[in-house]
N, CA, C and O atoms as a Tinker XYZ file with bonds, in Angstrom:
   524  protein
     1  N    154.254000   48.507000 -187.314000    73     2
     2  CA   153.786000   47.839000 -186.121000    64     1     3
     3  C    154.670000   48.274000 -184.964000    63     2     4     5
     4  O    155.901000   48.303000 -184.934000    81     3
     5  N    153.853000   48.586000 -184.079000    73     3     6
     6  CA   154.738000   49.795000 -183.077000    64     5     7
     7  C    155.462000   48.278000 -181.874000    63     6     8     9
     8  O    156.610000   48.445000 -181.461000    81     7
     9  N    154.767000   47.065000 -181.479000    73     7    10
    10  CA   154.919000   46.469000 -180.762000    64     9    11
    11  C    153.796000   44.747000 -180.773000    63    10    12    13
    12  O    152.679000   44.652000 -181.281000    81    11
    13  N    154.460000   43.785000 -180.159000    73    11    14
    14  CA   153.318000   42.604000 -180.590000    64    13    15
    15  C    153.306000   42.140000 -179.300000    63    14    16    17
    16  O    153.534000   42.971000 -178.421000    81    15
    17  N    153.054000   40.791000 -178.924000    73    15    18
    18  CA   152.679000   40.205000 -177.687000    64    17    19
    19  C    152.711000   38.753000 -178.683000    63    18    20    21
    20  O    152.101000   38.553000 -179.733000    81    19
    21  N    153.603000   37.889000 -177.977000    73    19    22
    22  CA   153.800000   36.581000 -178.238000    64    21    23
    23  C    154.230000   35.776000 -177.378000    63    22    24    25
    24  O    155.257000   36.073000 -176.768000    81    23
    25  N    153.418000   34.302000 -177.054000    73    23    26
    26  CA   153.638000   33.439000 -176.115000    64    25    27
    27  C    155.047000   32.647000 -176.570000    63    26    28    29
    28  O    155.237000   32.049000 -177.630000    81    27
    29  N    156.159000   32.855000 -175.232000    73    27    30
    30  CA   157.144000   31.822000 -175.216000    64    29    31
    31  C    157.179000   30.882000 -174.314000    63    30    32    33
    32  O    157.088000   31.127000 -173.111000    81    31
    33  N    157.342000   29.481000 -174.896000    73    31    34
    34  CA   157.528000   28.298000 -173.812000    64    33    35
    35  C    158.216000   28.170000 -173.256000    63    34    36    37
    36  O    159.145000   27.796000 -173.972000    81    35
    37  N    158.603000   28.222000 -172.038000    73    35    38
    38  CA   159.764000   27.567000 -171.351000    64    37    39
    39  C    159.798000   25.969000 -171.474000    63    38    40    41
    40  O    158.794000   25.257000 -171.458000    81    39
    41  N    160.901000   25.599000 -171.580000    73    39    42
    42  CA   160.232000   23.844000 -171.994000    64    41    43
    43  C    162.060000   23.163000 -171.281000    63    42    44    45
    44  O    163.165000   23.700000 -171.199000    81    43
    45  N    161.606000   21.980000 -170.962000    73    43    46
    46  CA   162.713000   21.417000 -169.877000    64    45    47
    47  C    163.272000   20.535000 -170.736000    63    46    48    49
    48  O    163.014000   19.339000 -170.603000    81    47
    49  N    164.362000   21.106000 -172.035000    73    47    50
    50  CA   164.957000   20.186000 -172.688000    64    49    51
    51  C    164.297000   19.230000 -173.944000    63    50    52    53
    52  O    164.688000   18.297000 -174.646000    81    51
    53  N    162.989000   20.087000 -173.781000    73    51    54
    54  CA   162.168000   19.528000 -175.218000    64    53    55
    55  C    161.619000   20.209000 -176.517000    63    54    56    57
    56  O    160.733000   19.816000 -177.276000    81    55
    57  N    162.376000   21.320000 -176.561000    73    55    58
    58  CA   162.229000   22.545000 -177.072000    64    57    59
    59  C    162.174000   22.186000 -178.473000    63    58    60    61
    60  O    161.201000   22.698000 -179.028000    81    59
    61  N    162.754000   21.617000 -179.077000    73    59    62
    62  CA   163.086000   20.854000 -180.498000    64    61    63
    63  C    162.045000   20.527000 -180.664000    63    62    64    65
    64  O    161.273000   21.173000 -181.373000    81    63
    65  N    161.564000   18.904000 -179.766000    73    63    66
    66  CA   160.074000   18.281000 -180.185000    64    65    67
    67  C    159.037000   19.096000 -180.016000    63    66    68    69
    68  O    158.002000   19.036000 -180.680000    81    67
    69  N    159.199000   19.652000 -179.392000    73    67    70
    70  CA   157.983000   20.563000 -178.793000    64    69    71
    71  C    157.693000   21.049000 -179.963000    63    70    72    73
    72  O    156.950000   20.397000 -180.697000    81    71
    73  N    158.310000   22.515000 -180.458000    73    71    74
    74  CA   158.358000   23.000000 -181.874000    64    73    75
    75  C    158.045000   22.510000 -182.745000    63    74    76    77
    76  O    157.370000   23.124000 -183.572000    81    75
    77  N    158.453000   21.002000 -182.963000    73    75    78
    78  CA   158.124000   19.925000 -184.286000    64    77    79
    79  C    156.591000   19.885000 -184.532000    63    78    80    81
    80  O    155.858000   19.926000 -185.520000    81    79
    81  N    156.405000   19.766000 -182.910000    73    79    82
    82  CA   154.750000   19.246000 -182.680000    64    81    83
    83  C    154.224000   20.076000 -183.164000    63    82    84    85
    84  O    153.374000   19.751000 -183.993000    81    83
    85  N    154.415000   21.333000 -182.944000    73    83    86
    86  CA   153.602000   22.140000 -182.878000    64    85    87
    87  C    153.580000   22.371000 -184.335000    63    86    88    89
    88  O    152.414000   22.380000 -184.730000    81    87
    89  N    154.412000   22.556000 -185.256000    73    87    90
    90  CA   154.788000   22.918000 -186.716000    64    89    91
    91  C    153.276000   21.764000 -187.566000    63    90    92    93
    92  O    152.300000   21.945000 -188.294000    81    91
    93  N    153.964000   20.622000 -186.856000    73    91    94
    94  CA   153.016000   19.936000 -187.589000    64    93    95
    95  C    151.277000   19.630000 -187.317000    63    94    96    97
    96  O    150.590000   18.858000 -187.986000    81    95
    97  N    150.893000   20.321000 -186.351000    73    95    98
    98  CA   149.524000   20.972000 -185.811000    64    97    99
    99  C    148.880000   22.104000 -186.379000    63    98   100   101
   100  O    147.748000   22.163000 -186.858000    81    99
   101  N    150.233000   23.508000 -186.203000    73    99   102
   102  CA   149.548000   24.243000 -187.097000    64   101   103
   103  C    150.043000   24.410000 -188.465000    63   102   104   105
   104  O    149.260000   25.003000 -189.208000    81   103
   105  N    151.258000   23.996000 -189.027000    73   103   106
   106  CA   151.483000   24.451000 -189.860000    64   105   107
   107  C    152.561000   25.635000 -190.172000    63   106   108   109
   108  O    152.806000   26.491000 -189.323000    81   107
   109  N    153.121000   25.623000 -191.319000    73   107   110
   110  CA   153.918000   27.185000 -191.329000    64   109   111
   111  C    155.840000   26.881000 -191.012000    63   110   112   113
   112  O    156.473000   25.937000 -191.484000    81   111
   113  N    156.190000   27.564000 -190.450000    73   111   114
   114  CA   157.790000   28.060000 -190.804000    64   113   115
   115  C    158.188000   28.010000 -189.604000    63   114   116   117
   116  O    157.690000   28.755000 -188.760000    81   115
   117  N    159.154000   27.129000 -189.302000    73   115   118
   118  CA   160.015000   26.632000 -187.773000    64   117   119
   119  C    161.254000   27.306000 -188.074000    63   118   120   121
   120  O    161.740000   27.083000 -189.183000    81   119
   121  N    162.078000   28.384000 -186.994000    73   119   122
   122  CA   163.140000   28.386000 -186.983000    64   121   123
   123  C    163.375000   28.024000 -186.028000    63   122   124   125
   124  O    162.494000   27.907000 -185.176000    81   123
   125  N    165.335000   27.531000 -185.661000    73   123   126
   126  CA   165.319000   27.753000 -184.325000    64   125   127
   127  C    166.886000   27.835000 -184.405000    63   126   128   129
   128  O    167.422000   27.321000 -185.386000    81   127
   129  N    167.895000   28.622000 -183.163000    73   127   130
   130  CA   168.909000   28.244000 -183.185000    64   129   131
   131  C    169.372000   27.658000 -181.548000    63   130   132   133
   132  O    168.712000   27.585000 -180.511000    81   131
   133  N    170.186000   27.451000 -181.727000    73   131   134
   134  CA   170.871000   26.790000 -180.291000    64   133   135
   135  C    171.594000   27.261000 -179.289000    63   134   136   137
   136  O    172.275000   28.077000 -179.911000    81   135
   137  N    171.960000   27.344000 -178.128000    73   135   138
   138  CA   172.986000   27.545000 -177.069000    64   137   139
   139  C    173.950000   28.107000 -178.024000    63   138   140   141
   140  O    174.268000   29.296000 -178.046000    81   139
   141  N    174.583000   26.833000 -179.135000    73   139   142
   142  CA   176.233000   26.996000 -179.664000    64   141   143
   143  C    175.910000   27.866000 -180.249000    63   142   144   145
   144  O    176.389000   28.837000 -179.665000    81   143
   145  N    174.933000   28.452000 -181.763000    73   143   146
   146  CA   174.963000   29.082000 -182.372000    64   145   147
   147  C    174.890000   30.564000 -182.178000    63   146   148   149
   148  O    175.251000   31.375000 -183.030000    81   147
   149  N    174.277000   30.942000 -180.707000    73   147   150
   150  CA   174.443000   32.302000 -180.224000    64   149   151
   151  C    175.852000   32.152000 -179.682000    63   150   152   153
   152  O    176.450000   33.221000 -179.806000    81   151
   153  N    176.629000   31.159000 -179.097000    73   151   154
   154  CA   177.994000   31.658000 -178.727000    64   153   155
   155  C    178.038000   31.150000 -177.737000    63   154   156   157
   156  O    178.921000   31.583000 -176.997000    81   155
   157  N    177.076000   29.889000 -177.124000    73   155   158
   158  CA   177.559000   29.378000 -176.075000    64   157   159
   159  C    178.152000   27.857000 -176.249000    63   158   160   161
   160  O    177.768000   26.945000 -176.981000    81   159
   161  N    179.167000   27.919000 -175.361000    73   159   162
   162  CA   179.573000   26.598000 -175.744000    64   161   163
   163  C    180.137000   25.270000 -174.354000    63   162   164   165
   164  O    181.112000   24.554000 -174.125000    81   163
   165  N    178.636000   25.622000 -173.677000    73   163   166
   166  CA   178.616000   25.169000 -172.112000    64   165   167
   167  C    177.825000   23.438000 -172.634000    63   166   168   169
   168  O    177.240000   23.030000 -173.637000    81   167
   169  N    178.111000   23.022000 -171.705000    73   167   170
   170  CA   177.076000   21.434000 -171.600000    64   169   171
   171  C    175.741000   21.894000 -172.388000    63   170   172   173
   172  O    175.244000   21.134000 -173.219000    81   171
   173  N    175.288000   22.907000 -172.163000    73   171   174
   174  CA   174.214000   23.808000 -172.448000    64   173   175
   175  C    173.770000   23.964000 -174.136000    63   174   176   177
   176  O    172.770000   24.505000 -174.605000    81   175
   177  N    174.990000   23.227000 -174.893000    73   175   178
   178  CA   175.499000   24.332000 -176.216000    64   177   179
   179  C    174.438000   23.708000 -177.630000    63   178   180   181
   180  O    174.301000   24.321000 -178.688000    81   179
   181  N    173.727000   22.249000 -177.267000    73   179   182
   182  CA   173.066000   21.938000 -178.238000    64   181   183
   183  C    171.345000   22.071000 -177.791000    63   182   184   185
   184  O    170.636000   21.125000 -178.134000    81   183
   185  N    170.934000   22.800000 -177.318000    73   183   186
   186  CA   169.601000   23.017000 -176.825000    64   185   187
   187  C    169.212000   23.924000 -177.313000    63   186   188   189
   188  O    170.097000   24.680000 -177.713000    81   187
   189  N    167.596000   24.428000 -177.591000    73   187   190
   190  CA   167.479000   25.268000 -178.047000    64   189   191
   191  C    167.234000   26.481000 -177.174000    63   190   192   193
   192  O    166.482000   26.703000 -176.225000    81   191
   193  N    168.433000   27.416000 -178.048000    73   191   194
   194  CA   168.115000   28.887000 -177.167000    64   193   195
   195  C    166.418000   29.852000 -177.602000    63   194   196   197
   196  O    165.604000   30.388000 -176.850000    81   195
   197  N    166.448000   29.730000 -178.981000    73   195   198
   198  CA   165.100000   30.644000 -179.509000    64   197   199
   199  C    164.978000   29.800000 -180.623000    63   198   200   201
   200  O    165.782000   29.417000 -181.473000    81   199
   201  N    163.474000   29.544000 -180.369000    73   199   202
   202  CA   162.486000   28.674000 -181.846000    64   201   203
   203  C    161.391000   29.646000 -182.080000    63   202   204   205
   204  O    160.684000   29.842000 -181.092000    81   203
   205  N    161.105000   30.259000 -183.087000    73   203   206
   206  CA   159.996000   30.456000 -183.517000    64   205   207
   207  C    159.116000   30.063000 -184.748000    63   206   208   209
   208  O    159.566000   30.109000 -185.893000    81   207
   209  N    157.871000   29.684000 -184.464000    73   207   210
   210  CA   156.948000   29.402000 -185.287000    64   209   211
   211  C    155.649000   30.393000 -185.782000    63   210   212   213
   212  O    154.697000   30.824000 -185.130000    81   211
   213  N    156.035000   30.573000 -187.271000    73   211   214
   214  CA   154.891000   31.255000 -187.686000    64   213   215
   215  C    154.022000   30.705000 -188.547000    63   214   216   217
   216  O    154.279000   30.417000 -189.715000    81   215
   217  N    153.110000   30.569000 -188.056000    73   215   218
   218  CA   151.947000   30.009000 -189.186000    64   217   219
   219  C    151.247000   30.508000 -190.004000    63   218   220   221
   220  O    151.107000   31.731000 -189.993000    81   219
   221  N    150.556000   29.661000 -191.023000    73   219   222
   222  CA   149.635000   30.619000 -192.076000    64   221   223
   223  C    148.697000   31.264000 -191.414000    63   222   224   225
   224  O    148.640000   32.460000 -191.698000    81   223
   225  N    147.568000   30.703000 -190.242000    73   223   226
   226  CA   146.996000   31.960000 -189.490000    64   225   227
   227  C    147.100000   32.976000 -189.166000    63   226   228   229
   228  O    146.174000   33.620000 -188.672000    81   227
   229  N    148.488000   33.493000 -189.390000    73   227   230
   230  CA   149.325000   34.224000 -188.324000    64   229   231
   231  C    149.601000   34.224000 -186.762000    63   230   232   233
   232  O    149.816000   35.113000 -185.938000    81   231
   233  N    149.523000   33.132000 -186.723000    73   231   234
   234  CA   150.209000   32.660000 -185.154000    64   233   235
   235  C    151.588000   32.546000 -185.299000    63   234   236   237
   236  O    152.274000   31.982000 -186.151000    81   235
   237  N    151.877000   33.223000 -184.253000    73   235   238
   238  CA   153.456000   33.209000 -183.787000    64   237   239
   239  C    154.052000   32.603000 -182.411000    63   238   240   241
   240  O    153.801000   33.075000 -181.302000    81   239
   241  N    154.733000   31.684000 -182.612000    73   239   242
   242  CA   154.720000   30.777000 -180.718000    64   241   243
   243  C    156.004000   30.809000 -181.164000    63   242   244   245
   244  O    156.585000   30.633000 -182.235000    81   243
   245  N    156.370000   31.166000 -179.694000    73   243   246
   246  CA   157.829000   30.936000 -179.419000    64   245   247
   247  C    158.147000   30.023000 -178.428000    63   246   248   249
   248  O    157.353000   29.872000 -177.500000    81   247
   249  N    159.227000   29.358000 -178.474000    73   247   250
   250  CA   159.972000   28.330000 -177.203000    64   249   251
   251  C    161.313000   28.556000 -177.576000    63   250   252   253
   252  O    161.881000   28.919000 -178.605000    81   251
   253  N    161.820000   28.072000 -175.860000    73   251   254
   254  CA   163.294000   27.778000 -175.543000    64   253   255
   255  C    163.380000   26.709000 -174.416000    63   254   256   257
   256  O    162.501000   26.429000 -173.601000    81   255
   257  N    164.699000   26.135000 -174.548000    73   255   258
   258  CA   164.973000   25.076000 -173.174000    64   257   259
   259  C    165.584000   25.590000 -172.620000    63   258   260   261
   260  O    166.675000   26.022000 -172.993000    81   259
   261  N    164.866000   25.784000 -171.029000    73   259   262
   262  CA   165.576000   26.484000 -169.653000    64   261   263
   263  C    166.956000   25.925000 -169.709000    63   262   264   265
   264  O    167.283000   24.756000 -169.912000    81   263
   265  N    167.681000   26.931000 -169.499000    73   263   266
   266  CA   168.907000   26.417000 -168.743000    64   265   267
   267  C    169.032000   25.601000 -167.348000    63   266   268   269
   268  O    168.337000   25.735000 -166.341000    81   267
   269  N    170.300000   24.566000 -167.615000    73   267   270
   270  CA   170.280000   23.884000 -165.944000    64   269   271
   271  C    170.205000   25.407000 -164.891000    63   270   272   273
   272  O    170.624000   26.556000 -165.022000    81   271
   273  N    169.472000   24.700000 -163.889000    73   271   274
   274  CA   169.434000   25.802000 -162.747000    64   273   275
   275  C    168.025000   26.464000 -162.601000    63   274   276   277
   276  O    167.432000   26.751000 -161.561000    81   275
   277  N    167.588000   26.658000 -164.060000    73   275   278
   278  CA   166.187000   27.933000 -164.266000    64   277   279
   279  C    165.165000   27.200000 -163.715000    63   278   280   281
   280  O    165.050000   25.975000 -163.743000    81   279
   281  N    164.606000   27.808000 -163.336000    73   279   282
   282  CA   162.929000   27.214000 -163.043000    64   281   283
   283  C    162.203000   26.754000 -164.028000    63   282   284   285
   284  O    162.031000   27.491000 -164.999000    81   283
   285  N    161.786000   25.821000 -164.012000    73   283   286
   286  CA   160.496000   25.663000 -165.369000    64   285   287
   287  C    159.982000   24.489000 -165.014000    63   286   288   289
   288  O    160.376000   23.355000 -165.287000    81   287
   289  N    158.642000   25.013000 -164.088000    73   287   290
   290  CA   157.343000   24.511000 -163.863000    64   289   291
   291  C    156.180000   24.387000 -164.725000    63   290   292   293
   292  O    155.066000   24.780000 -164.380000    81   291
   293  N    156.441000   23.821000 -165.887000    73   291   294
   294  CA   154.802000   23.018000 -166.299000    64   293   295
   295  C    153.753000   23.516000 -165.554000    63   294   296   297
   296  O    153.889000   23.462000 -164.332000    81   295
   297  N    152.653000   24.027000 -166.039000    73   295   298
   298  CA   151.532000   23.053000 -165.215000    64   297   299
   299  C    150.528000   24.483000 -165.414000    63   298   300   301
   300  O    150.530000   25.087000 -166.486000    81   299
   301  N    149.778000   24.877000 -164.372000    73   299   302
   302  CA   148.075000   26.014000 -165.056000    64   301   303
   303  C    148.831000   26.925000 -164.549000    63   302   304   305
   304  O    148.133000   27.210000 -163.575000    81   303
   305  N    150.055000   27.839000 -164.446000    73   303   306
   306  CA   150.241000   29.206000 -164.469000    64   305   307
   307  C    150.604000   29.787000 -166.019000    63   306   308   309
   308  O    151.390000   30.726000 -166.148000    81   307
   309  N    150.156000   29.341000 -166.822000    73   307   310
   310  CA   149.971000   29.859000 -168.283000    64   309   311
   311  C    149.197000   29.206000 -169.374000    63   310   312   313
   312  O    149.540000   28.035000 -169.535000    81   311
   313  N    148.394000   29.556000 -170.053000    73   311   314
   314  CA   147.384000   29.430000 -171.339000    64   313   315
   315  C    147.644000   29.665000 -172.219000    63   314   316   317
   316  O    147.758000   30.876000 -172.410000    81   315
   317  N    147.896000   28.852000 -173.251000    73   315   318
   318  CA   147.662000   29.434000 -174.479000    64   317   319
   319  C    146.403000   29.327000 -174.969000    63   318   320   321
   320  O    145.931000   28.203000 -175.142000    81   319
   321  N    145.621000   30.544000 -175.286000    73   319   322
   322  CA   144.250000   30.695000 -176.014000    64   321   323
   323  C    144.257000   30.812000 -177.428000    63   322   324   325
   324  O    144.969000   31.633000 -178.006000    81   323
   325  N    143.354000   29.881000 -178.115000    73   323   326
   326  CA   143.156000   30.499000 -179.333000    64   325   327
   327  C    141.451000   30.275000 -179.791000    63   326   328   329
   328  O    140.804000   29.250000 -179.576000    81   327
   329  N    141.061000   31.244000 -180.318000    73   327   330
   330  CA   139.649000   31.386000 -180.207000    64   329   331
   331  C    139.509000   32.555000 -181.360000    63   330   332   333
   332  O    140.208000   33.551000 -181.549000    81   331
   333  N    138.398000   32.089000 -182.033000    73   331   334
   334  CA   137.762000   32.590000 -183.155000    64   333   335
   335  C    135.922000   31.731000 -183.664000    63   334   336   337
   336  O    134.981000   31.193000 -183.080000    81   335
   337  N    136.332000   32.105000 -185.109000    73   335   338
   338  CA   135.007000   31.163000 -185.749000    64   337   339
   339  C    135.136000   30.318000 -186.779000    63   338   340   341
   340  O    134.430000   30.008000 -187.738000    81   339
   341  N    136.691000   29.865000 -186.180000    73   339   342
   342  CA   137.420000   28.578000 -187.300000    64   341   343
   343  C    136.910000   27.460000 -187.082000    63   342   344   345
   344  O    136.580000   27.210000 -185.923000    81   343
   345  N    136.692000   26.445000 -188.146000    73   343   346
   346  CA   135.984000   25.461000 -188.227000    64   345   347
   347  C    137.882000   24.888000 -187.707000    63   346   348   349
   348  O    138.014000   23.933000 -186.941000    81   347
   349  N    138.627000   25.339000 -188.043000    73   347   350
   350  CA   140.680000   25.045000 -187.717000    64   349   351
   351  C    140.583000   24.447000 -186.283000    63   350   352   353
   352  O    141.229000   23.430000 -186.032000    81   351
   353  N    139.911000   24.953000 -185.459000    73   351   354
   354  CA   140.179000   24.983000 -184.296000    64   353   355
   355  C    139.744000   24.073000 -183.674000    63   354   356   357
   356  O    140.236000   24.010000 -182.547000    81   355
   357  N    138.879000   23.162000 -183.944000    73   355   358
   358  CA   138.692000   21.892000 -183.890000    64   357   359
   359  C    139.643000   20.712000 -184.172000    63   358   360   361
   360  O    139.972000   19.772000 -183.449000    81   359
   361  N    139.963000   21.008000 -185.333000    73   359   362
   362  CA   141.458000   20.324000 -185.687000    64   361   363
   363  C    141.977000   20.116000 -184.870000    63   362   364   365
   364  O    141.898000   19.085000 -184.200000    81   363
   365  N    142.941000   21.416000 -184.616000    73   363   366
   366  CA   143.823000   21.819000 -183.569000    64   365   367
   367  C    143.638000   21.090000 -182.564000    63   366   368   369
   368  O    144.574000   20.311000 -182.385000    81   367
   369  N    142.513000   20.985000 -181.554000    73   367   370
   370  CA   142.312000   20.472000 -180.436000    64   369   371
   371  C    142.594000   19.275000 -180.490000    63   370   372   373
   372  O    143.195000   18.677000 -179.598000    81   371
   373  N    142.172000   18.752000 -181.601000    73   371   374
   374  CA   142.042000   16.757000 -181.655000    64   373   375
   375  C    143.620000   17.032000 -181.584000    63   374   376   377
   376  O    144.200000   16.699000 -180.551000    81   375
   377  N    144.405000   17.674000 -182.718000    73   375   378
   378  CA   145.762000   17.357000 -182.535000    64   377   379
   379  C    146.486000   17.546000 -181.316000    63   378   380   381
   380  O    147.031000   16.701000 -180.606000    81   379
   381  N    146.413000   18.674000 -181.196000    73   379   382
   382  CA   147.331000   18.740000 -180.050000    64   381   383
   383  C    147.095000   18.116000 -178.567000    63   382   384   385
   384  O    147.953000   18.022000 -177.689000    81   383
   385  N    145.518000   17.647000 -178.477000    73   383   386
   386  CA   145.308000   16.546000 -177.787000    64   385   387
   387  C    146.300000   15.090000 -177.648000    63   386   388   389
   388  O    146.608000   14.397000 -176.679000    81   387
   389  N    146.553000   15.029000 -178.814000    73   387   390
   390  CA   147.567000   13.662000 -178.605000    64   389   391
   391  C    148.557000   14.084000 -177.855000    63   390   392   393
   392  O    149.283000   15.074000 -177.764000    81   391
   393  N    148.244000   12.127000 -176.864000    73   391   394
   394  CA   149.666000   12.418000 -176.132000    64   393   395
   395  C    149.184000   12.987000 -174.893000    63   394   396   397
   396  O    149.568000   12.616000 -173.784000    81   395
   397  N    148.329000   13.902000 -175.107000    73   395   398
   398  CA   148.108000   14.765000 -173.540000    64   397   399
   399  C    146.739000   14.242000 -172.776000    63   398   400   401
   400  O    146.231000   13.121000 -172.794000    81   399
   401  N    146.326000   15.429000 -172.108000    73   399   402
   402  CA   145.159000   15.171000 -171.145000    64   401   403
   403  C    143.909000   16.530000 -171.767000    63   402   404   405
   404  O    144.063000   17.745000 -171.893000    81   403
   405  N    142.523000   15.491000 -172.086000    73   403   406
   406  CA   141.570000   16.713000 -172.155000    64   405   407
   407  C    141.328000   16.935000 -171.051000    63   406   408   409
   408  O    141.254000   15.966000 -170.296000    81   407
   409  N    141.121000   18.217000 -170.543000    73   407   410
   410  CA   140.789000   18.446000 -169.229000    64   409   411
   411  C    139.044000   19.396000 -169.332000    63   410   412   413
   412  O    138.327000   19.741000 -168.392000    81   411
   413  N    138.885000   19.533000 -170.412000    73   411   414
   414  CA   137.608000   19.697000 -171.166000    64   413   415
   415  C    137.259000   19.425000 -172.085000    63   414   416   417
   416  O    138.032000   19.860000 -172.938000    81   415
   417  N    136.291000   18.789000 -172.594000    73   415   418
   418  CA   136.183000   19.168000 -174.118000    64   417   419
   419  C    135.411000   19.472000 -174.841000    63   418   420   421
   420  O    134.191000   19.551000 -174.692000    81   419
   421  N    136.227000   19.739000 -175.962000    73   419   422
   422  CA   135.533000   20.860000 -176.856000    64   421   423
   423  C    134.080000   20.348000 -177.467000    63   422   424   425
   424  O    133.849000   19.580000 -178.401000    81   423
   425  N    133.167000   21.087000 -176.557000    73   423   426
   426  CA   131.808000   21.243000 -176.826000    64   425   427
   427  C    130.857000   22.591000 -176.581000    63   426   428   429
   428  O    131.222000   23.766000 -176.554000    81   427
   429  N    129.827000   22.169000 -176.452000    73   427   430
   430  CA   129.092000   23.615000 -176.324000    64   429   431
   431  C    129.196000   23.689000 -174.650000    63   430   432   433
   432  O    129.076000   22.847000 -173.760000    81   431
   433  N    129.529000   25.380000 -174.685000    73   431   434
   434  CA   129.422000   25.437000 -173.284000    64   433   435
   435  C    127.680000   26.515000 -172.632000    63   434   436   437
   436  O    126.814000   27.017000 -173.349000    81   435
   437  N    127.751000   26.510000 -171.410000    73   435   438
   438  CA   126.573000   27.754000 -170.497000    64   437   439
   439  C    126.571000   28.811000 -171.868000    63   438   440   441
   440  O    125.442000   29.133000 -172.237000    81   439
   441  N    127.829000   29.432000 -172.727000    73   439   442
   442  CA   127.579000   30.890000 -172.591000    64   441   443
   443  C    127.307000   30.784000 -174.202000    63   442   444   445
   444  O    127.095000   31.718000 -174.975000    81   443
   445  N    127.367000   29.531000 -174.461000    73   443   446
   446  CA   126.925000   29.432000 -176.445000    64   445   447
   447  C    128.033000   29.047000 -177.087000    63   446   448   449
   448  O    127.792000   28.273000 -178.013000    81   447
   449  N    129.354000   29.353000 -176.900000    73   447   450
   450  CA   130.098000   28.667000 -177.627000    64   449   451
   451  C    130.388000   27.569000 -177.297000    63   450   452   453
   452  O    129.958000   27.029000 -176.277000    81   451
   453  N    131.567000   26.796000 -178.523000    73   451   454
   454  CA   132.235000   25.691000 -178.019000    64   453   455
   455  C    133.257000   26.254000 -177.341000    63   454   456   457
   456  O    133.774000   27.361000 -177.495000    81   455
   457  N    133.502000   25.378000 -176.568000    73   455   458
   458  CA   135.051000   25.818000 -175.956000    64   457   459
   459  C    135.886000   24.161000 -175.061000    63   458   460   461
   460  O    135.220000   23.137000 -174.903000    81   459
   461  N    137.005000   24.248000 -174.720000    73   459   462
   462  CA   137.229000   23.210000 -174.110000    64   461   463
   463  C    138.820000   23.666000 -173.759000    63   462   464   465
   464  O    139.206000   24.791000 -174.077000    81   463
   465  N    139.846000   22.561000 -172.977000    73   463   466
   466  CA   141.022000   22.743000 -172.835000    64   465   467
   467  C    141.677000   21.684000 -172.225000    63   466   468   469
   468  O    141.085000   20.855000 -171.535000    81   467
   469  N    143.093000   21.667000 -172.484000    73   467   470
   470  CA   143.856000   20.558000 -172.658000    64   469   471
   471  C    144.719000   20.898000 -171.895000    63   470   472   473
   472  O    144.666000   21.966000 -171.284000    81   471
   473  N    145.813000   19.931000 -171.771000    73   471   474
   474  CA   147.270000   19.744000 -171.533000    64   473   475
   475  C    148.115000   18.904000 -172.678000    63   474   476   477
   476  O    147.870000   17.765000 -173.075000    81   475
   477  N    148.866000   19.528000 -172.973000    73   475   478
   478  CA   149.182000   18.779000 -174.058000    64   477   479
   479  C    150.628000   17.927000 -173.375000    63   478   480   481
   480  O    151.063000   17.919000 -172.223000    81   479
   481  N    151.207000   17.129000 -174.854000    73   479   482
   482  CA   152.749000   16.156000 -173.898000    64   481   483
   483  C    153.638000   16.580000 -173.382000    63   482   484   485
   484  O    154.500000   15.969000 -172.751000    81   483
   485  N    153.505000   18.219000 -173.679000    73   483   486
   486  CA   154.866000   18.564000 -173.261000    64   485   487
   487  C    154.588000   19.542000 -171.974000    63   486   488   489
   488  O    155.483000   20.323000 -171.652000    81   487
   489  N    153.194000   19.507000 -171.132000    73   487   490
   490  CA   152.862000   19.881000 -170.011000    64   489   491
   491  C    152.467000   21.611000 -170.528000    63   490   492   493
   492  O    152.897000   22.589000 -169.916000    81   491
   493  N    151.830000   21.671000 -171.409000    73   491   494
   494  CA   151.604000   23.563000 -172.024000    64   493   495
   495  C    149.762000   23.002000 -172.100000    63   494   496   497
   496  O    149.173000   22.088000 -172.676000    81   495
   497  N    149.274000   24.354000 -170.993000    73   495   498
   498  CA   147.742000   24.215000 -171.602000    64   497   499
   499  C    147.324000   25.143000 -172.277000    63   498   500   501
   500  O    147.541000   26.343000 -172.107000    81   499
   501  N    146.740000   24.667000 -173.030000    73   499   502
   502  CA   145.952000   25.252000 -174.205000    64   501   503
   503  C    144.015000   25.592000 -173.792000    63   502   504   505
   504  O    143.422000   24.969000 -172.911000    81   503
   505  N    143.580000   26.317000 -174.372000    73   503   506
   506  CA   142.396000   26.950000 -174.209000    64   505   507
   507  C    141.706000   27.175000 -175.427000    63   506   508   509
   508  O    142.108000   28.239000 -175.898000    81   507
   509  N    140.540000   26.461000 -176.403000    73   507   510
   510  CA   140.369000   26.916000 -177.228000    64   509   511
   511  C    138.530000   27.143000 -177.444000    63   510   512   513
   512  O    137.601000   26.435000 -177.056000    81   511
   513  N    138.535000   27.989000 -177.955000    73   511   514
   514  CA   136.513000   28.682000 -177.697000    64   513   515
   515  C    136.416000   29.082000 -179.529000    63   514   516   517
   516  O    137.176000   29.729000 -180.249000    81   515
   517  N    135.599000   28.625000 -179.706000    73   515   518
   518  CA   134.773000   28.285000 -181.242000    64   517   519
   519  C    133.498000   29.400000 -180.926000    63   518   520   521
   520  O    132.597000   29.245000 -180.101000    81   519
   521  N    133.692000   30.482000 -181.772000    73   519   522
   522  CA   132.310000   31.334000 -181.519000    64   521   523
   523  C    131.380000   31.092000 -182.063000    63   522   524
   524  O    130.356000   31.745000 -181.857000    81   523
């Protein structure tokens, strides 16, 4: 595999739960280590520096908690999409719905599929289309 493409969260100090949530939505293998464990040992030092989650789908999501100072704006300058002809993806939506805001939902849309989209608790929208 010459190269991949994987979504990372920026997340404001919720990087842990965030991850949890997500583990227990889709499923699969949480790592993560911290500020201290790469070698920092600032106010900074118990947060998470890199979490990744791989699931049995083969989804791979990554998060970290901004450092004090960094920017990290929540809100519609990023999507996560997931879309196929999983009966899963329905799931998914109800779950990761908790807690958040449907801002569509998942029904049939104009172009034939289902599709719909959220905000979930930790301010990350999601996008999901049922072919």
């Amino acid at each position: 595999m010459g190269s991949q493409l994987n979504p990372c969260l920026a997340l404001n100090g919720c990087a842990r739960e965030a991850m949890e949530f997500y583990r227990e939505v889709f499923g699969g293998t949480l790592q993560w280590g911290t500020y201290a464990e790469f070698g920092s040992l600032d106010a900074h030092a118990d947060k998470i520096m890199h979490a990744q989650l791989d699931t049995p789908d083969g989804y791979k999501l990554m998060g970290w908690d901004v450092r004090d100072g960094m920017p990290c704006r929540p809100g519609n300058n990023l999507a996560v999409f997931l879309g196929g002809d999983d009966a899963k993806l329905r799931d998914y939506f109800e779950k990761l719905s908790a807690g958040g805001t449907v801002m569509l939902p998942l029904e049939k849309q104009s172009w034939g599929d289902e599709a719909g989209s959220l905000v979930d608790q930790f301010g990350i929208t999601w996008m999901v289309n049922i072919g």
